[in-house]
VOPAGU-2260 file (C-alpha; in pm, 1 decimal, decimal comma):
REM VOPAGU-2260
SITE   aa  ch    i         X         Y         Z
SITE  UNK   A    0    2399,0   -5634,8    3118,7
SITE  UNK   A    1    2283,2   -5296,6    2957,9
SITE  UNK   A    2    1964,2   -5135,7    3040,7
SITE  UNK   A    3    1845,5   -5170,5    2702,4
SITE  UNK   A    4    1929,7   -5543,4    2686,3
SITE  UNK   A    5    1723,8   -5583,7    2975,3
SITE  UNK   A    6    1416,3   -5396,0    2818,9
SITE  UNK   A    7    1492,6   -5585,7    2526,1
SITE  UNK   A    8    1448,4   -5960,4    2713,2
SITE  UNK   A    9    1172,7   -5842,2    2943,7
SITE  UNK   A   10     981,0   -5717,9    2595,8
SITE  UNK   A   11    1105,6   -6056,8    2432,1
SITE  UNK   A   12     896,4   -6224,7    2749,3
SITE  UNK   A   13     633,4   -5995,0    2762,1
SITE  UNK   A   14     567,7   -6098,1    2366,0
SITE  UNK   A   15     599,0   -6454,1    2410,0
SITE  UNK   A   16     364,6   -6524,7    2697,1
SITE  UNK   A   17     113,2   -6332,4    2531,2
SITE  UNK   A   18     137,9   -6617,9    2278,8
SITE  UNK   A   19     163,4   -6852,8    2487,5
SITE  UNK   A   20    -169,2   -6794,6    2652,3
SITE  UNK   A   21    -333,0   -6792,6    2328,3
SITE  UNK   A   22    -190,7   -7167,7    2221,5
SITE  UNK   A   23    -341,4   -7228,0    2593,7
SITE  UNK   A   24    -655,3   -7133,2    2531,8
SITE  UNK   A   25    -724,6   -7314,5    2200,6
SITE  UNK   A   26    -585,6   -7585,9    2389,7
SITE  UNK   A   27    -753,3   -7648,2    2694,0
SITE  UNK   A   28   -1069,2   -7614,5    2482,7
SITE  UNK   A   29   -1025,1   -7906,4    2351,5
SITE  UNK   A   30    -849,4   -8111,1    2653,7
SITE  UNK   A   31    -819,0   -8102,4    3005,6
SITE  UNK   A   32    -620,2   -7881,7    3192,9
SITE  UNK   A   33    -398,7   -8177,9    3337,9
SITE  UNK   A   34    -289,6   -8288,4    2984,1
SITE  UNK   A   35    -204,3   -7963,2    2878,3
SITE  UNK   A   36      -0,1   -7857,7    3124,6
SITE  UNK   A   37     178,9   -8148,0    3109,3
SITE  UNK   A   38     235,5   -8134,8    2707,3
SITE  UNK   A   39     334,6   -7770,3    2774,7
SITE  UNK   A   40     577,4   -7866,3    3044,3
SITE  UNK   A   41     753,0   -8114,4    2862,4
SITE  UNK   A   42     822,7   -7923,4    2589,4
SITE  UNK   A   43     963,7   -7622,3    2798,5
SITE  UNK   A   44    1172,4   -7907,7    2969,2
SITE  UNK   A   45    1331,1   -8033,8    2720,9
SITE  UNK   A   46    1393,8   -7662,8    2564,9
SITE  UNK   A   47    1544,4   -7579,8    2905,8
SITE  UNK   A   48    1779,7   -7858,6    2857,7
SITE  UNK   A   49    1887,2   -7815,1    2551,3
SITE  UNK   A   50    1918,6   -7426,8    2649,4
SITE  UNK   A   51    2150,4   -7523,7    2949,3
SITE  UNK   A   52    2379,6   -7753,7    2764,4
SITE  UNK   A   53    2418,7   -7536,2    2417,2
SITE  UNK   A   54    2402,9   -7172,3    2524,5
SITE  UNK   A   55    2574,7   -7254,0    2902,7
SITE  UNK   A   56    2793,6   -7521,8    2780,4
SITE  UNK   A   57    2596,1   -7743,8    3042,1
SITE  UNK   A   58    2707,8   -7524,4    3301,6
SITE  UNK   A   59    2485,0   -7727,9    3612,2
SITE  UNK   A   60    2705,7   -7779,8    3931,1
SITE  UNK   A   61    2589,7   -7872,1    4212,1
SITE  UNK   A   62    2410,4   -7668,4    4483,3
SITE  UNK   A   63    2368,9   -7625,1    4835,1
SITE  UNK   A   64    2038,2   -7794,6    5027,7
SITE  UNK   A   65    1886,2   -7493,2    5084,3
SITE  UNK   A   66    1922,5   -7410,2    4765,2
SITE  UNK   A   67    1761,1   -7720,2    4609,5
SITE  UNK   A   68    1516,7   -7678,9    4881,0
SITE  UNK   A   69    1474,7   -7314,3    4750,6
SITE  UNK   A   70    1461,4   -7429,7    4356,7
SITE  UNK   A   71    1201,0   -7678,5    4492,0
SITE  UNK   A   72     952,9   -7382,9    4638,4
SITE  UNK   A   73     984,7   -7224,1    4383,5
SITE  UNK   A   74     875,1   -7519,6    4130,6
SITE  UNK   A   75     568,4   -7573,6    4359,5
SITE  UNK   A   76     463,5   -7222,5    4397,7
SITE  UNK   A   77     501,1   -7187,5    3962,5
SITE  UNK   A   78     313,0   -7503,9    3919,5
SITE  UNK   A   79      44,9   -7351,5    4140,9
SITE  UNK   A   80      -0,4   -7043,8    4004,5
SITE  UNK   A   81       2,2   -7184,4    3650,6
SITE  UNK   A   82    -234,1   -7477,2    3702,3
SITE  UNK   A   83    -459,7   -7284,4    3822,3
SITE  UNK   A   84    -453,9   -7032,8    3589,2
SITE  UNK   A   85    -493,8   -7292,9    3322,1
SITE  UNK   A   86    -809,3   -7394,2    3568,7
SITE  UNK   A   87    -960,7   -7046,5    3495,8
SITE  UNK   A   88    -904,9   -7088,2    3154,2
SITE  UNK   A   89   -1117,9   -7354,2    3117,7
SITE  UNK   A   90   -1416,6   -7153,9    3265,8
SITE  UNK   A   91   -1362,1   -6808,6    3116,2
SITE  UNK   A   92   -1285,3   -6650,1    2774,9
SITE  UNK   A   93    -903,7   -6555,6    2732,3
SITE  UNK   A   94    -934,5   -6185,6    2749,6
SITE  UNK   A   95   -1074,5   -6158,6    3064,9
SITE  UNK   A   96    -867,9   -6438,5    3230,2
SITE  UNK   A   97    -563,7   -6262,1    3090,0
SITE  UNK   A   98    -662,6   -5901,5    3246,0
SITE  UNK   A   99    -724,6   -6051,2    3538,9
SITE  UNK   A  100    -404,0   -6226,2    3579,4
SITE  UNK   A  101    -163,1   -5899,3    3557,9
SITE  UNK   A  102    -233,9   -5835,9    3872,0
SITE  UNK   A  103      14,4   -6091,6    4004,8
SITE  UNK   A  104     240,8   -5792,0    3941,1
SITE  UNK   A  105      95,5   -5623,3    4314,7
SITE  UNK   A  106     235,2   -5896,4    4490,0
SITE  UNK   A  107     571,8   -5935,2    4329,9
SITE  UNK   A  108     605,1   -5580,7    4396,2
SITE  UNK   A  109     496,3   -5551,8    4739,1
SITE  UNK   A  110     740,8   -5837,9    4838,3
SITE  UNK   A  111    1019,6   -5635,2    4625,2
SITE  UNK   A  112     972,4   -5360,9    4854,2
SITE  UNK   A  113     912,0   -5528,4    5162,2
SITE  UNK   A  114    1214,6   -5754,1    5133,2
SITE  UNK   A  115    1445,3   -5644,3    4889,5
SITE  UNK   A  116    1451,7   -5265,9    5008,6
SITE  UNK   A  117    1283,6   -5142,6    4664,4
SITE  UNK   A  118    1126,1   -4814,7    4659,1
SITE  UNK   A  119     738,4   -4707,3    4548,5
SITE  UNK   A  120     667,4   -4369,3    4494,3
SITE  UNK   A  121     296,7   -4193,3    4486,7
SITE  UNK   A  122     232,0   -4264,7    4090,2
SITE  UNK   A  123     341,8   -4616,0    4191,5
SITE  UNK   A  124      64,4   -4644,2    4478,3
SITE  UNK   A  125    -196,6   -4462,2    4245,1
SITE  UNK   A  126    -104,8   -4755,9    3983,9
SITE  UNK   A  127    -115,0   -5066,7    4242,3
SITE  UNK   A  128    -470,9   -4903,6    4307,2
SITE  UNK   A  129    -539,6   -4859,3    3909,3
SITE  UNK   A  130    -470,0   -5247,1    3842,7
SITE  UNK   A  131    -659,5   -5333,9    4175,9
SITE  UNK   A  132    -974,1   -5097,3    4051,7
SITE  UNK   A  133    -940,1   -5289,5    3708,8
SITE  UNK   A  134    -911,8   -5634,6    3841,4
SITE  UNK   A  135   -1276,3   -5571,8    4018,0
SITE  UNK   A  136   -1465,8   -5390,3    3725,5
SITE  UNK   A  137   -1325,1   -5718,5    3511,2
SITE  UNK   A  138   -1416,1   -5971,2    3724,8
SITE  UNK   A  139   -1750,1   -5862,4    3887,9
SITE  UNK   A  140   -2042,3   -5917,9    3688,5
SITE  UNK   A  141   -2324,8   -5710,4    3790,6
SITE  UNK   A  142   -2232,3   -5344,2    3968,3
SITE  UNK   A  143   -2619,9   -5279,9    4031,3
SITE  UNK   A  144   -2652,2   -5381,9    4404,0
SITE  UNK   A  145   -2335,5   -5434,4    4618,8
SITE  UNK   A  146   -2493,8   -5716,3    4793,7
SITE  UNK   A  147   -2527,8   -5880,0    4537,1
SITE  UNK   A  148   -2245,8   -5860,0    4379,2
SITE  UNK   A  149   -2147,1   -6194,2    4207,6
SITE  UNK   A  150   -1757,5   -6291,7    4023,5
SITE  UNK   A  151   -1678,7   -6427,6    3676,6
SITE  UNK   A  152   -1661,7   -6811,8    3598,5
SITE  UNK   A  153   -1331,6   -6892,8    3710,0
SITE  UNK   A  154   -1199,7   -6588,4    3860,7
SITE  UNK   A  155   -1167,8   -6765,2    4229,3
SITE  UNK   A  156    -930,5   -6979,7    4022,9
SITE  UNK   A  157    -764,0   -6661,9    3865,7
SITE  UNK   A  158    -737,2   -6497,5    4209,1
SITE  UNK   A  159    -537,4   -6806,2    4372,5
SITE  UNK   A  160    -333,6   -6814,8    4019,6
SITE  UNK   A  161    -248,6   -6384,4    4101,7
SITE  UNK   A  162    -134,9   -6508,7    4408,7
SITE  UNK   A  163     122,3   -6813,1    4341,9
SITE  UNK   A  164     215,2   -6619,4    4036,5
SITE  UNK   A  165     295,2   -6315,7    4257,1
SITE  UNK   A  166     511,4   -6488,4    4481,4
SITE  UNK   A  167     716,1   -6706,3    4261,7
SITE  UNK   A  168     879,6   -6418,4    4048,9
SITE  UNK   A  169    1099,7   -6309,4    4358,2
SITE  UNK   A  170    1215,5   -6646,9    4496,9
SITE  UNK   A  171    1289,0   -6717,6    4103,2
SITE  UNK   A  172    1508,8   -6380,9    4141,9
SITE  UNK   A  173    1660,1   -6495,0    4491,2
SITE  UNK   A  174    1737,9   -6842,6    4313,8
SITE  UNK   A  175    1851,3   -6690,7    3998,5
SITE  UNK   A  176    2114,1   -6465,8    4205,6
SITE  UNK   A  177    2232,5   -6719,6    4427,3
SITE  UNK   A  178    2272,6   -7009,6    4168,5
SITE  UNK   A  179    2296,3   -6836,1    3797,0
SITE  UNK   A  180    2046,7   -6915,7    3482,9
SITE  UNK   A  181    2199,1   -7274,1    3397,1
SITE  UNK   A  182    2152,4   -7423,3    3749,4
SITE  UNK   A  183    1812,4   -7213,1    3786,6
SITE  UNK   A  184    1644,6   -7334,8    3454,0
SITE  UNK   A  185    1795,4   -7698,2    3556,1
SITE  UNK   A  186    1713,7   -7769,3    3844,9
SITE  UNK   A  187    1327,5   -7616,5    3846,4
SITE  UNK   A  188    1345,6   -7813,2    3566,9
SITE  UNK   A  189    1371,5   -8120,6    3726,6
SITE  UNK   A  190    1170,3   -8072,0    3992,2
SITE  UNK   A  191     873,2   -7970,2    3809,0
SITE  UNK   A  192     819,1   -8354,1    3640,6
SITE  UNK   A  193     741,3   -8514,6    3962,5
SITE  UNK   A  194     480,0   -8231,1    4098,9
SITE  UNK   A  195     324,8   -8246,7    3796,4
SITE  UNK   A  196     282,0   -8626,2    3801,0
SITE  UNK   A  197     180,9   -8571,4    4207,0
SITE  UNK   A  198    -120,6   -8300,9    4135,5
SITE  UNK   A  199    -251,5   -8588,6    3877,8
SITE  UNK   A  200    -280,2   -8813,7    4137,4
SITE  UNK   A  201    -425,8   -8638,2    4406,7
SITE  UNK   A  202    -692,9   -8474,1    4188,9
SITE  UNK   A  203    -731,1   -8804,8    4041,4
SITE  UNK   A  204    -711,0   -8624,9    3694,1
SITE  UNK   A  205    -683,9   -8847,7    3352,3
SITE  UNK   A  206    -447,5   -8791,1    3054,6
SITE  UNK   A  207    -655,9   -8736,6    2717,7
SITE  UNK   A  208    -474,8   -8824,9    2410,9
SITE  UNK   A  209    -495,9   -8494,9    2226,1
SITE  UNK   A  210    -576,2   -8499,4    1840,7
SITE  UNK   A  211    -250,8   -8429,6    1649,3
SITE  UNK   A  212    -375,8   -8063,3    1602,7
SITE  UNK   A  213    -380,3   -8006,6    1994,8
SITE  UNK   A  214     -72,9   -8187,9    2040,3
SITE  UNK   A  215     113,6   -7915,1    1821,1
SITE  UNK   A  216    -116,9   -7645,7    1941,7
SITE  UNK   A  217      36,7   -7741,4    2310,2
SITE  UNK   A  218     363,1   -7815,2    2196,5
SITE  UNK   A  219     365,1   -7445,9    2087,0
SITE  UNK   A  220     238,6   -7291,0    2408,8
SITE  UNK   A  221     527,1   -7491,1    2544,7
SITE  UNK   A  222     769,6   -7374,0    2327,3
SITE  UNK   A  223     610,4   -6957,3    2391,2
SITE  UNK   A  224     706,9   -7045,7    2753,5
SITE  UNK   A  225     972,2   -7175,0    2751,1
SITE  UNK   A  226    1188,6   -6908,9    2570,6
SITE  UNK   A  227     971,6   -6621,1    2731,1
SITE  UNK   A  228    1096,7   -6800,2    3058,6
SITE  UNK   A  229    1417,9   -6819,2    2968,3
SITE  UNK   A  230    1450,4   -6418,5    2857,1
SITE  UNK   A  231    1232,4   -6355,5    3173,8
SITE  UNK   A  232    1552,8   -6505,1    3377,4
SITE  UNK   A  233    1807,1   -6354,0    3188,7
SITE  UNK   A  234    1607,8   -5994,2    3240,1
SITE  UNK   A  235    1545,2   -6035,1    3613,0
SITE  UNK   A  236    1891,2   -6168,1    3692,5
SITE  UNK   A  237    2014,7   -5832,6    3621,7
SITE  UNK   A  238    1717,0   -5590,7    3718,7
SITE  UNK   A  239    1518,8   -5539,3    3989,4
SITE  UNK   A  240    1167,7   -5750,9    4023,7
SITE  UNK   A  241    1001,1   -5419,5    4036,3
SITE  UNK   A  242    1166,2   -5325,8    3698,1
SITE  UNK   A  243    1129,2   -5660,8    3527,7
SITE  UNK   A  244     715,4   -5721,0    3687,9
SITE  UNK   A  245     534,5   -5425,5    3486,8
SITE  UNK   A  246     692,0   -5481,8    3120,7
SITE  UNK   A  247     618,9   -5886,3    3152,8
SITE  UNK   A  248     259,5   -5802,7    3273,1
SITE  UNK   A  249     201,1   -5612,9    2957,0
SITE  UNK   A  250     152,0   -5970,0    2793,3
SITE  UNK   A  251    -226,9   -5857,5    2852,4
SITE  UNK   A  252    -190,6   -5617,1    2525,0
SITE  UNK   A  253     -61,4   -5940,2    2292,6
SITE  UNK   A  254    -317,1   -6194,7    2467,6
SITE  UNK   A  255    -626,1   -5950,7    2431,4
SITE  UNK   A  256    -506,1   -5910,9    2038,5
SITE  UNK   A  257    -495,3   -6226,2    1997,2
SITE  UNK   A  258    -816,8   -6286,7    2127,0
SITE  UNK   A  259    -988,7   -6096,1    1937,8
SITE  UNK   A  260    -921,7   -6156,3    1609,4
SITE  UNK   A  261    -845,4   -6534,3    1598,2
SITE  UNK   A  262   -1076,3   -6668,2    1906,0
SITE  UNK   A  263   -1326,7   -6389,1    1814,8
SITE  UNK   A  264   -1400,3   -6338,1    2194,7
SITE  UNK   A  265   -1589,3   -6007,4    2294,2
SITE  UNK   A  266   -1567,4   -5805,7    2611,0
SITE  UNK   A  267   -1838,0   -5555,6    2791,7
SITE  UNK   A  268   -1777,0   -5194,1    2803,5
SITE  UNK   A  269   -1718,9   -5268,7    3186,5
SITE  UNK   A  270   -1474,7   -5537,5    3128,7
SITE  UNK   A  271   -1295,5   -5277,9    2860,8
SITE  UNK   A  272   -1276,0   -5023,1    3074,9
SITE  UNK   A  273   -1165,4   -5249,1    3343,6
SITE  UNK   A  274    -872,1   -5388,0    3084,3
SITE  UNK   A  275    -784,4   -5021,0    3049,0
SITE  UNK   A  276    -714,6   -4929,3    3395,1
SITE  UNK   A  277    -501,7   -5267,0    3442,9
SITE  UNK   A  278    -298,7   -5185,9    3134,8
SITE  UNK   A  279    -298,4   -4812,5    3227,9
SITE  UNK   A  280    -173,4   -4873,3    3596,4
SITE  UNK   A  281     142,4   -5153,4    3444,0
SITE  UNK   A  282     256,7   -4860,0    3204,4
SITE  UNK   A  283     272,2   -4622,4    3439,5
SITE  UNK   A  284     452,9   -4821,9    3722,5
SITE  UNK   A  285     687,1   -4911,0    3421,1
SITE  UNK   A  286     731,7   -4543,3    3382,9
SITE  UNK   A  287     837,3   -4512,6    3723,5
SITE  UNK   A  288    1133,5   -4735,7    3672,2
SITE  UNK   A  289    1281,7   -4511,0    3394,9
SITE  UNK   A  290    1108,6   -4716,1    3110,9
């Protein structure tokens, strides 16, 4: 695959979870987090499916143990990070949530380097800081008095979502490499039902019956994710997680739009400027990668 086919996808992904996370929010406005996830799930299941068995000629063999085992991590470790995300959500406007979550792209990266022998050069560092420096300014809400210092509704929630997040992009690129897209987007797939069905019960969570304008408003988020998911795979199959991770994080720019003029949210000068460093530390590791 050509570099500029892989900008190209990575772009297409950045675009389309940007959307995605605005369906979201309209969504879980109106019902629980449980019931959208599992309206937005569906949908990207079945568009998965049809995916596998029109574009790959239902290309699905089958795999080793530790692969399945593998496919099944990484299921758990998406559903996770998502969920809790969607948790946030519920507690914070979209702008700031979304700001917040780009910084799952330290973590990808510091795995990348740590495991898969990728590089980071000063600018890189002085970025990782800039998103890091970002991430506080958005999250914190008063700067007066360090001891006093208290967090955003909902950013413990975004902080273990940055985390999950982080870590699932490079098993998804381990699985994607061992296994190819059609068995990858199968098989997480299928395991993604049953944990879905499992955090239910152990949170003891209810499914609402959405109103038929939430049902399509979810059924689109489903449909944002599961394309930008499937041009995410097809992007990080062929690049390097450190290539792929700063152009996907860029969703912020799309989200924060978004935000603005439909939901009509509004954000502090310190949560701007905050926004600003994040997006100004993703371009720049971007940058770094020849982009």
């Amino acid at each position: 695959m050509t570099p500029n086919i892989i900008i190209l996808f990575s772009v297409f992904a950045m675009i389309l979870w940007g959307i995605e996370e605005f369906f979201l929010k309209q969504a879980i406005t109106g019902i629980k987090s449980i019931t959208t996830y599992f309206i937005n799930t569906i949908t990207g299941v079945v568009l998965h499916v049809l995916i596998v068995i029109f574009l790959f000629d239902f290309a699905v063999t089958r795999i080793s143990g530790f692969d399945l085992t593998l496919a099944l991590f990484a299921s758990l470790l998406a559903f996770l990070g998502y969920f809790c995300f969607y948790l946030a959500l519920e507690k914070q406007n979209l702008s700031l949530i979304s700001s917040l979550d780009e910084s799952w792209i330290l973590i990808s990266i510091f795995i990348a380097v740590l495991f898969f022998g990728e590089r980071l050069g000063v600018l890189s560092i002085v970025s990782i800081l800039a998103v890091l420096v970002g991430a506080f300014f958005i999250s914190v809400n008063n700067l007066s008095s360090f001891k006093k210092i208290r967090f955003i509704s909902g950013s413990g929630y975004e902080l273990m979502s940055v985390f999950f997040i982080g870590l699932t992009i490079p098993v998804e690129k381990i699985l994607v490499n061992r296994v190819g897209e059609a068995n990858t987007l199968f098989y997480l797939a299928v395991f993604v039902i049953p944990i879905v069905f499992l955090a239910k019960l152990l949170r003891r969570d209810k499914f609402i019956k959405p109103t038929k304008s939430l049902l399509k408003i979810s059924i689109y988020s489903g449909v944002a994710d599961g394309l930008a998911f499937f041009f995410y795979l097809l992007a990080i199959k062929s690049a390097n997680v450190s290539i792929v991770s700063p152009i996907v994080a860029s969703n912020v720019i799309v989200t924060v739009f978004l935000a603005k003029i439909f939901l009509k949210e509004k954000m502090s000068a310190k949560e701007i400027f905050g926004a600003i460093i994040i997006l100004f530390g993703v371009i720049i590791l971007s940058t770094q990668y020849n982009f």
